[in-house]
C-alpha positions, 0 to 999 in steps of 0.5 A, a space after each residue: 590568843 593564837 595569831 596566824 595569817 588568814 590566808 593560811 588556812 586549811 580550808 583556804 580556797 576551791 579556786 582552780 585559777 587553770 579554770 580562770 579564762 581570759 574572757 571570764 576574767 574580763 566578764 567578771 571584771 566588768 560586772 564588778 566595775 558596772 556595780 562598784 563603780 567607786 571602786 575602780 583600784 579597789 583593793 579587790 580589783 587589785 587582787 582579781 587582777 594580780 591573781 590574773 597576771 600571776 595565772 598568765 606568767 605561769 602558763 609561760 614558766 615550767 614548774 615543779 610540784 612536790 609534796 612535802 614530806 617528813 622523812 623517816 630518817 631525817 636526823 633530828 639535829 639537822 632539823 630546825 622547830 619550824 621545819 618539824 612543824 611543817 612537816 607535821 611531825 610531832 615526835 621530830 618537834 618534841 625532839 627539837 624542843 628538847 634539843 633547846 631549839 629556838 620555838 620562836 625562831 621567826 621566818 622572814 616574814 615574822 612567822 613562827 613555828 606556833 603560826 604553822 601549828 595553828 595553821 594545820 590545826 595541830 592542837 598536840 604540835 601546839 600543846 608542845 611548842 607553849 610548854 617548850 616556851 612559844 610566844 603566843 603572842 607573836 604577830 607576823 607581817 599580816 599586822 595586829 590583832 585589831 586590825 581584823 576586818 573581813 569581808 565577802 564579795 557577792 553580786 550585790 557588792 562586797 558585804 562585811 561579815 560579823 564573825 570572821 573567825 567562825 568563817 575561816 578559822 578552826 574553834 580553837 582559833 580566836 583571831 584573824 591578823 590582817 584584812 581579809 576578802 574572800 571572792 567565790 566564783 562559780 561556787 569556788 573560792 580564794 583569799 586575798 589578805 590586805 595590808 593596813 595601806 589596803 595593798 594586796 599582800 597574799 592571795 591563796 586558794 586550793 588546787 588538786 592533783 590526782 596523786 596528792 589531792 588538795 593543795 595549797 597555792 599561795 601567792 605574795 605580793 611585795 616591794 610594792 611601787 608607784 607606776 604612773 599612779 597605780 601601785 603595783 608589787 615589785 615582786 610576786 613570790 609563789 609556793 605550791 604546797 609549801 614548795 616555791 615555784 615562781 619568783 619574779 621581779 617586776 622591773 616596769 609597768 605600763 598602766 593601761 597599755 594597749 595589749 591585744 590577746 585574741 585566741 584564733 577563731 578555730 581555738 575558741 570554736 574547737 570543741 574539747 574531745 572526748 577521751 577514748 582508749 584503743 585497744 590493740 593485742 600484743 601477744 596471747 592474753 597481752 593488750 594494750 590500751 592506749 589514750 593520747 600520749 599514756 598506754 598500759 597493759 592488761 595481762 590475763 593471769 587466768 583467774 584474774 587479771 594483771 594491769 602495768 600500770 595506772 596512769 593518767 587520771 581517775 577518769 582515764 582509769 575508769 575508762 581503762 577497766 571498762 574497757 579492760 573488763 570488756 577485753 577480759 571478762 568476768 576476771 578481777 583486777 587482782 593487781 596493777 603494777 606501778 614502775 614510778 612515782 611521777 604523777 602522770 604514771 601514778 594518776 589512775 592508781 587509785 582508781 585501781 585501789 577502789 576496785 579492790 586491785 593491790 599496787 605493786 610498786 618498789 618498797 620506797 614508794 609506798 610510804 610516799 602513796 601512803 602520805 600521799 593518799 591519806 590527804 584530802 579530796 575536797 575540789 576532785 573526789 575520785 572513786 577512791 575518796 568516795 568508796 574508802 578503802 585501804 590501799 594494799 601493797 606488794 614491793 619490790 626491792 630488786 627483783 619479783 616474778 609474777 605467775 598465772 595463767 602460764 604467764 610470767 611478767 618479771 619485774 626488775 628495780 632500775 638501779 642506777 638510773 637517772 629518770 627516777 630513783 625507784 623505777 621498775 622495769 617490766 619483761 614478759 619473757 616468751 613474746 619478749 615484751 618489755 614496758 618501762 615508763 620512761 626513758 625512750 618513747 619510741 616516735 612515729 614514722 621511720 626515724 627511731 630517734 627520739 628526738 624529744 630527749 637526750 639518748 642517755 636515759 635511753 642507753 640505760 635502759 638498754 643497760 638494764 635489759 643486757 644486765 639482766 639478759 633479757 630477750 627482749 624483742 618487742 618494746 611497748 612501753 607507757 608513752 611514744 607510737 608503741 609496739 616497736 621492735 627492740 632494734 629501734 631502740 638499738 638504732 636511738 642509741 646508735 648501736 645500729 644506723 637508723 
């Protein structure tokens, strides 16, 4: 009988907490209160609140999203079981095993490399860890076996369910440790796991991300103390997708404290605008297309048509090629070229991809889309996850040249470069254009300095371009007030007076 913390499972949540208003909260709160009277610190009450302060602190804390990825060259000895397993790596995990690597080897909160088997229902991984020598009868913090006991939150209160296993496990699993409650709110749902003391210890969910899909946020809770009479953790502990991404300890807590969070009048009645996209001609058969703060090209090739670019969204990408194919009708989106791997520049890729269009990005990113692209897309579906289709790639290891039309766009590998390590840069020699991602966003008005970052970025693209002699005369790159004459950048540099 295979153990594992129910809050772990790849069903987990369709929760989006950024959704989670401050008014919803209290609405929902109290109509909670209003029918569970009894039930003031209910250990439900308790996660919903949690969940809440956890979402408010975030909004106040800049994190970091990554996926995680195995390697191709991780080497094997400096690999532990628990990590291979995470990885999802089953040559990596048999390779350890056969190093005589500890299969049991326990992470902090008592969880084994089986739990993270059984969790990603990896029946192989699982297979290999029992024959490499795994305890299947370990328990991790979450409790014994016996202490099952879940239930669902629904308008008439909270209900017991006779087979929590069938709910939130996969067939291959028989037990669930720990006392689980899972609440849907507005057909979404999230988990919270109690201790036998009924404190909240876990709260997880899924969220989504136009490059990675869904994703699992998990959200601990421990150290718990009393606080004027309300039991309250001293530390909450974050992971986005297996990455830690909060971690704070809580020194004091005030129960009931007067705390007045009114959004102004005109934020509450500003209604959300709708995302448009401007088109603007950059040279002959060159335009631009811009939406809020993210601008791309569209290049006519003659027969088709070449895109610089996919950034944003699913839903900015629609809206690019609608007004693309308007701008340069009756051609295909043949290619659409990627220079990094951020997410606001690879965000609208897919939506390419599903047109039948070929990525064009640096050889070291492909595997990384491959991974990225092969998970799934249950919370957003995009036109890529509902018309699949393989994803098709040309690379680029330092240089490539793209012809048609009697147009050339010439792509260079940004060696050396802080912003990102596999970063394209992008030159259309004649007009003398010139895109790149990241690095200078050219400001509104006279001043050409950016004062939205530091100038070393700047000076290497400045490096990137003189390297390789290109005549550049207009820069129009993804973000800033572009186009903009190539001075300027010489002047955020300070190669001439601003």
């Amino acid at each position: 009988m295979f153990v594992r913390p129910i809050c772990w499972e790849k069903k987990a949540l369709l929760f989006l907490a950024n959704d989670f208003s401050l008014l919803y909260h209290l609405f929902f709160a109290y109509k909670f209160l209003r029918q569970n009277k009894s039930q003031l610190f209910s250990p439900f009450c308790v996660c919903v609140n949690l969940l809440y302060l956890v979402r408010r602190l975030r909004s106040l804390t800049r994190t970091v999203l990554v996926l995680s990825l195995a390697p191709a060259s991780v080497a094997a000895d400096s690999v532990s079981v628990v990590e291979a397993v995470k990885a999802g790596n089953l040559p990596l995990v048999q390779t350890s095993i056969k190093q005589r690597k500890d299969v049991n080897q326990p992470e902090p909160d008592g969880t084994t490399s089986l739990h993270w088997a059984v969790q990603q229902d990896r029946l192989d991984i699982v297979e290999a860890l029992i024959s490499g020598g795994a305890n299947v009868n370990t328990k991790n913090r979450y409790g014994a076996a016996d202490e099952i006991g879940c239930f669902e939150m629904r308008e008439d209160g909270i209900t017991g369910l006779a087979d929590p296993s069938g709910l939130f496990l996969s067939e291959r699993a028989a037990a669930v440790a720990g006392t689980c409650v899972t609440v849907t709110v507005e057909g979404r749902e999230f988990k919270a796991t109690l201790n036998a003391q009924n404190l909240v210890e876990r709260v997880s969910y899924l969220s989504t991300n136009d490059v990675i899909g869904d994703y699992l946020i998990d959200i601990s809770y421990s150290e718990y103390g009393d606080f004027g009479g309300i039991k309250f953790p001293r530390r909450i502990v974050q992971t986005e997708d297996g990455q830690p991404t909060l971690d704070i300890t809580i020194s004091n807590v005030l129960p009931n404290a007067a705390v007045a969070i009114d959004a102004p009048a005109n934020v509450q009645q500003a209604p959300t605008p709708a995302l448009r996209v401007a088109v603007e001609k950059l040279a002959d058969g060159v335009w631009y297309f811009t939406t809020p703060n993210a601008r791309n090209w569209a290049v006519d090739f003659g027969d088709h048509i070449v895109v610089v670019e996919g950034q944003g969204s699913d839903e900015r990408s629609l809206l690019a090629i609608e007004e693309i194919k308007k701008t340069i009708p009756n051609k295909p989106i043949r290619y659409v070229i990627n220079t990094h791997a951020h997410y606001d520049h690879a965000g609208g890729l897919r939506t390419y991809v599903a047109q039948g269009a070929t990525v064009v990005t640096h050889e070291m990113n492909k595997p990384f889309y491959e991974k990225a692209w092969s998970r799934p897309r249950t919370i957003a579906p995009d036109s890529l996850s509902k018309a699949p289709k393989p994803a098709v790639f040309e690379t680029v290891s330092d240089k490539k040249m793209m012809s048609g039309g009697g147009k050339t766009l010439e792509l260079y590998y940004m060696k050396g470069t802080s912003h990102n390590m596999y970063n394209l840069f992008v030159f259309m020699p004649g007009p003398g254009l010139a895109f790149w991602g990241d690095g200078y966003n050219p400001p509104e008005g006279n001043d050409p300095r950016d004062v939205g970052r530091t100038p070393e970025q700047a000076i290497e693209l400045y490096r990137v371009i003189t390297m390789n002699n290109l005549d550049v005369k207009t820069i129009a790159p993804a973000h800033g007030a572009g186009p903009k004459p190539f001075d300027n950048l010489k002047k955020a540099i300070g190669l001439l007076p601003p």
